[in-house]
C-alpha positions as CSV (number, residue, x, y, z in Angstrom):
1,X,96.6,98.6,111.1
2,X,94.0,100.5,109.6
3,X,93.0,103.8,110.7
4,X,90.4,106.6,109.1
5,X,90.0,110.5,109.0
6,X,91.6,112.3,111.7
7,X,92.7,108.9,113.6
8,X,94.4,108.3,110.2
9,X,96.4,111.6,109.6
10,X,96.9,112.0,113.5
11,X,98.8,108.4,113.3
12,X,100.4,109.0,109.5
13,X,102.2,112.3,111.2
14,X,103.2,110.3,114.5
15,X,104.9,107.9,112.0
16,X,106.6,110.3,110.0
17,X,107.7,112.1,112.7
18,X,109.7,109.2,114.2
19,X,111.2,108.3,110.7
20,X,112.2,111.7,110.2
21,X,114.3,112.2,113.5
22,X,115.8,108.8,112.8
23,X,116.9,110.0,109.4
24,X,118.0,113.2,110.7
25,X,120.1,111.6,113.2
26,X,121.4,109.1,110.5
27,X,122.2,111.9,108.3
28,X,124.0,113.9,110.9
29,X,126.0,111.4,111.8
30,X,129.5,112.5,110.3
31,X,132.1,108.7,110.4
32,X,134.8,108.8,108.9
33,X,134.8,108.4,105.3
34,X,131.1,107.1,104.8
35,X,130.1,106.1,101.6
36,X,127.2,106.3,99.9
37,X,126.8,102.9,99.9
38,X,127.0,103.7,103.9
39,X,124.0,106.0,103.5
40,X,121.5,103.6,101.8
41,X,122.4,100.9,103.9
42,X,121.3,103.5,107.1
43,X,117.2,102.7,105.3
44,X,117.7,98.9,105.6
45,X,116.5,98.5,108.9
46,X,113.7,101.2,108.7
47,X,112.5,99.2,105.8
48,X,112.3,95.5,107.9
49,X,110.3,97.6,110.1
50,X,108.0,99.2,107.6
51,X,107.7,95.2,106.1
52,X,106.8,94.2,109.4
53,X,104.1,96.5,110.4
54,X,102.2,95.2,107.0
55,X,103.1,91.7,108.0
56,X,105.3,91.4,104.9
57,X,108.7,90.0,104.7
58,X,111.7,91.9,102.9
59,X,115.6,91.3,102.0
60,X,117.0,94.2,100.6
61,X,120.7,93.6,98.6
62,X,123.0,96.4,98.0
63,X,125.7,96.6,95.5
64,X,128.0,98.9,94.9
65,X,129.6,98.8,91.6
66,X,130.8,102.4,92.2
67,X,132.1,104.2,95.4
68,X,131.3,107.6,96.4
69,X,132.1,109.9,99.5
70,X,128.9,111.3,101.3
71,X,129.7,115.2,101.8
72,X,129.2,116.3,105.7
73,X,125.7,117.8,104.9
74,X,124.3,115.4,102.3
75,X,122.1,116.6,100.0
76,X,118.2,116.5,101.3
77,X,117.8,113.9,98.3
78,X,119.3,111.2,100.5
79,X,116.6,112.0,103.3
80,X,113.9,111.3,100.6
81,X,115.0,108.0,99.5
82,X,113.0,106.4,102.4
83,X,110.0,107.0,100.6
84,X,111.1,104.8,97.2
85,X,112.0,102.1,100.3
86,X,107.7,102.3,101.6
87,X,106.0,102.7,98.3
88,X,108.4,99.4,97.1
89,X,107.1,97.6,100.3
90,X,103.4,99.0,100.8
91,X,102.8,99.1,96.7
92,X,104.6,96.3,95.6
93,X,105.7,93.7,97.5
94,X,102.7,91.5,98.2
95,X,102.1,89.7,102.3
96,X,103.5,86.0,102.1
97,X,100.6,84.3,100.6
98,X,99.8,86.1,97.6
99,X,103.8,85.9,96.5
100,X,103.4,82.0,97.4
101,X,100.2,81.9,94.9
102,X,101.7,83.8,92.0
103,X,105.1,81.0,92.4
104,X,107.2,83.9,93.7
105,X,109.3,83.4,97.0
106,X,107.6,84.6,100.3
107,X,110.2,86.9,100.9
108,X,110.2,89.9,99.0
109,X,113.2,91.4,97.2
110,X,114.3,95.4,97.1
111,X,117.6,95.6,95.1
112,X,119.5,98.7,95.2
113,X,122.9,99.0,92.3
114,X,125.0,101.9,92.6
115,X,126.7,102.8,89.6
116,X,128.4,105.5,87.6
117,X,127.7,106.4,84.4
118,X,129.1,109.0,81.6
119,X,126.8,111.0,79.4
120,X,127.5,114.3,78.0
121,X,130.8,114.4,78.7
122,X,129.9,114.9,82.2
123,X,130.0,111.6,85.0
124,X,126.6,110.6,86.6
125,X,125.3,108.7,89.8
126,X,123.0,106.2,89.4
127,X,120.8,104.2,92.2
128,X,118.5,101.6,90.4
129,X,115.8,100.3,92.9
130,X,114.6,96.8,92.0
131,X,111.7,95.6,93.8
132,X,110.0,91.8,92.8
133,X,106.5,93.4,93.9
134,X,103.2,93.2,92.1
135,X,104.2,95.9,90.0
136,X,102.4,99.7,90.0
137,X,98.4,99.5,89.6
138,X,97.6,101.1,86.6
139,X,93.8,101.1,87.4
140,X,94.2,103.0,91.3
141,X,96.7,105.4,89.0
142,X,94.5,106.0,86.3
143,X,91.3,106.6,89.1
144,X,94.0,109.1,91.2
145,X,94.7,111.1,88.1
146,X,91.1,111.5,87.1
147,X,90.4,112.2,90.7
148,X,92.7,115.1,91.0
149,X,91.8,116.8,87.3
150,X,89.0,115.2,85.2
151,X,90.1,117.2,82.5
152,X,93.2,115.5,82.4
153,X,94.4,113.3,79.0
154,X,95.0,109.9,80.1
155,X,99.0,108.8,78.8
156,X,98.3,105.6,76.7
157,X,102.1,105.0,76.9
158,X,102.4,102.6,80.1
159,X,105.9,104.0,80.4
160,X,105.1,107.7,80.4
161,X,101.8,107.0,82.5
162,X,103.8,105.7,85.2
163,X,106.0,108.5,85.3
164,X,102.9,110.3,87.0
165,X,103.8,108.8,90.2
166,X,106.4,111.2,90.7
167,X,103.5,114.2,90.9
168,X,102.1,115.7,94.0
169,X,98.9,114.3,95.4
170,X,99.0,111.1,93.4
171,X,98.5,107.7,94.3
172,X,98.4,104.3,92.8
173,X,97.0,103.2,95.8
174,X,93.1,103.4,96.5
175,X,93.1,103.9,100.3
176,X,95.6,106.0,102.2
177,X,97.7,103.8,105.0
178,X,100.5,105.3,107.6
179,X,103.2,103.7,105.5
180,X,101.7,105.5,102.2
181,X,99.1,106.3,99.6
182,X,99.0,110.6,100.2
183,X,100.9,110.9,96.9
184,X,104.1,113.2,98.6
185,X,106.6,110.6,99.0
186,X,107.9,110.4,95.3
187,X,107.5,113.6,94.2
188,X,109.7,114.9,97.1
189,X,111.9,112.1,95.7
190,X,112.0,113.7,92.5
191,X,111.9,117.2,93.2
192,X,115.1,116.8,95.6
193,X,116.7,114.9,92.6
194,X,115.8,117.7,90.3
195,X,117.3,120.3,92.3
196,X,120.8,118.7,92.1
197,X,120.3,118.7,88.0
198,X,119.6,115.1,88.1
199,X,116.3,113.1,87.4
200,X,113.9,110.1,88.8
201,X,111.9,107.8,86.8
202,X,110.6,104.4,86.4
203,X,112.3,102.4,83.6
204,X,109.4,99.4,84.4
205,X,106.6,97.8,85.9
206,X,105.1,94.8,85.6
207,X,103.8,91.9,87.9
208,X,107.2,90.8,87.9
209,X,108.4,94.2,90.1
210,X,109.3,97.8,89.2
211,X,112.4,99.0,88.6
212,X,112.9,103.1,89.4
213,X,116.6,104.7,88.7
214,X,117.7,108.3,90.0
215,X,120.7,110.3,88.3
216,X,122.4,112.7,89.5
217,X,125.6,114.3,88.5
218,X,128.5,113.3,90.6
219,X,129.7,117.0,91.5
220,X,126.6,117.0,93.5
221,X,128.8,114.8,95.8
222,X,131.7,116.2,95.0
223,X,131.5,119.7,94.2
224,X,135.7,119.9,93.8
225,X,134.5,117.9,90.4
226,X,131.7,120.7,88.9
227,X,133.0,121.6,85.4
């Protein structure tokens, strides 16, 4: 679907609207004893939806190698996550043909590992999302950065350039869809991640996928654990 101007920001806030009360009402939802694994599953089916409105085929895999109790009111970082879900698909994973060109599988492929990890003598979560996507345009990154301050210094890292993703009002994308492109998805992603003392960044991208990991302590789950 493409739509422009106000047709396209009329029908981007129609859209987020409907996610949003499906992920409230996921969130809300209060089973007993539901994991965190539980919680990303919840995205699985918004995601084959997103796939199919770009005509785009997705599995999405999720293991948990650790297991965590969600909290009553989870923290709003679990209501971001979404977005990492739509950039993966509208960014990266590429419509049936183009995968079948570059010898990939015409299904795309959005890995999620939950895991825990011990650092400073304190115990982390960590959710690694693995997509087999086209990997993040460096060229529609470099043109949003220059496009939002021309003063700016270019990163001539790869790895510290992508990290710009995470900022407000930046794109790697050149156009703006309904699924993506405004540059507010990830950096809500990583502000909510901040806020808990934890962190979001991409470890890599290349044409072989991007791979983005978010830590956060574990007494953000379980406060009972706070040093």
């Amino acid at each position: 679907v493409e739509v422009h101007g106000a047709d396209l920001l009329a029908y981007f806030a129609n859209w987020q609207e409907e996610q949003n009360e499906l992920l409230s009402a996921i969130m809300t939802t209060k089973p007993s004893r539901r994991t965190l694994k539980d919680a990303v599953d919840t995205y699985i089916g918004i995601a084959h939806s997103t796939a199919l409105k770009m005509g785009k085929s997705v599995r999405i895999k999720v293991n948990e190698n650790a297991s965590y109790i969600m909290p009553d009111q989870p923290p709003r970082l679990f209501a971001t996550l979404i977005h990492i879900f739509n950039n993966a698909i509208d960014h990266g994973i590429e419509k049936r043909k183009d995968r079948l060109a570059k010898g990939k599988p015409p299904e795309g492929t959005i890995e999620v590992s939950i895991d825990q990890t011990h650092e400073s003598n304190e115990s982390w979560i960590k959710l690694t999302f693995r997509d087999d996507g086209r990997g993040i345009n460096e060229n529609g990154l470099i043109h949003s950065i220059n496009k939002s301050n021309p003063e700016r210094v270019t990163p001539s890292n790869k790895l510290e350039l992508f990290q710009i993703i995470f900022e407000d009002r930046i794109s790697s994308k050149t156009e703006v869809s309904e699924i993506s492109g405004m540059g507010t998805g990830l950096a809500s992603v990583k502000a909510a991640a901040e806020s808990l003392g934890g962190s979001a960044m991409v470890t890599e991208s290349s044409a072989a996928g991007t791979t983005i990991e978010i830590k956060i302590p574990e007494h953000a789950l379980n406060p009972s654990k706070a040093a």
